[in-house]
C-alpha positions, 0 to 999 in steps of 0.5 A: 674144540670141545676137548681143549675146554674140558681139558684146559685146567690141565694145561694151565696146570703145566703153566700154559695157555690155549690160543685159537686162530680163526679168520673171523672177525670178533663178533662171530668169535664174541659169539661163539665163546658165549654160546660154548663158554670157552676159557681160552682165548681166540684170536681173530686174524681177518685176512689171514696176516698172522697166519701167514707169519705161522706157515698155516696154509692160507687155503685151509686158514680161508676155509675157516679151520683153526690153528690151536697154539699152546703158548707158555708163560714165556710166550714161547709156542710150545706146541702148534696143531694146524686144522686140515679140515672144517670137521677137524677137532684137535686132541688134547692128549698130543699137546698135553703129553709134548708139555708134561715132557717138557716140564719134567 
């Protein structure tokens, strides 16, 4: 998730904010944002409940893969990139384009 942390005062930028949903309980998550610094929040969803709600494939959710969502100030998801694979890493430029063209 590299990419969302360098390119996350651009989403701010256009009033948003970055959600990671992960199926890890909080002290993996508490050590994964001190070791990267990460600025966005990541939600631990244990038992996968809120990812169901999502329609995010409970196989590939188990497997430990993110779901990335771009939530405005509304709360309302702007934009929803569900992983497929472990090795998979969202791109901010799909996100960031859907937000700029939604703001103009």
């Amino acid at each position: 998730m590299a990419q969302l942390r360098r390119d996350y005062q651009k989403f701010r930028d256009l009033n948003t904010e970055i959600l990671v949903m992960v199926p890890n309980g909080p002290k993996m998550i508490e050590k994964h944002v001190l070791e990267n610094r990460t600025p966005y929040t990541i939600l631990a969803d244990k038992g996968c409940r809120v990812a169901a709600q999502y329609m995010q494939l409970k196989k590939f959710f188990a497997l430990g893969t993110p779901t990335v969502f771009v939530v405005d100030r509304n709360g309302t998801i702007r934009y929803a990139h569900y992983a497929t694979s472990l090795a998979e890493e969202p791109d901010s430029a799909e996100p960031l384009a859907v937000l700029a063209q939604l703001a103009a």
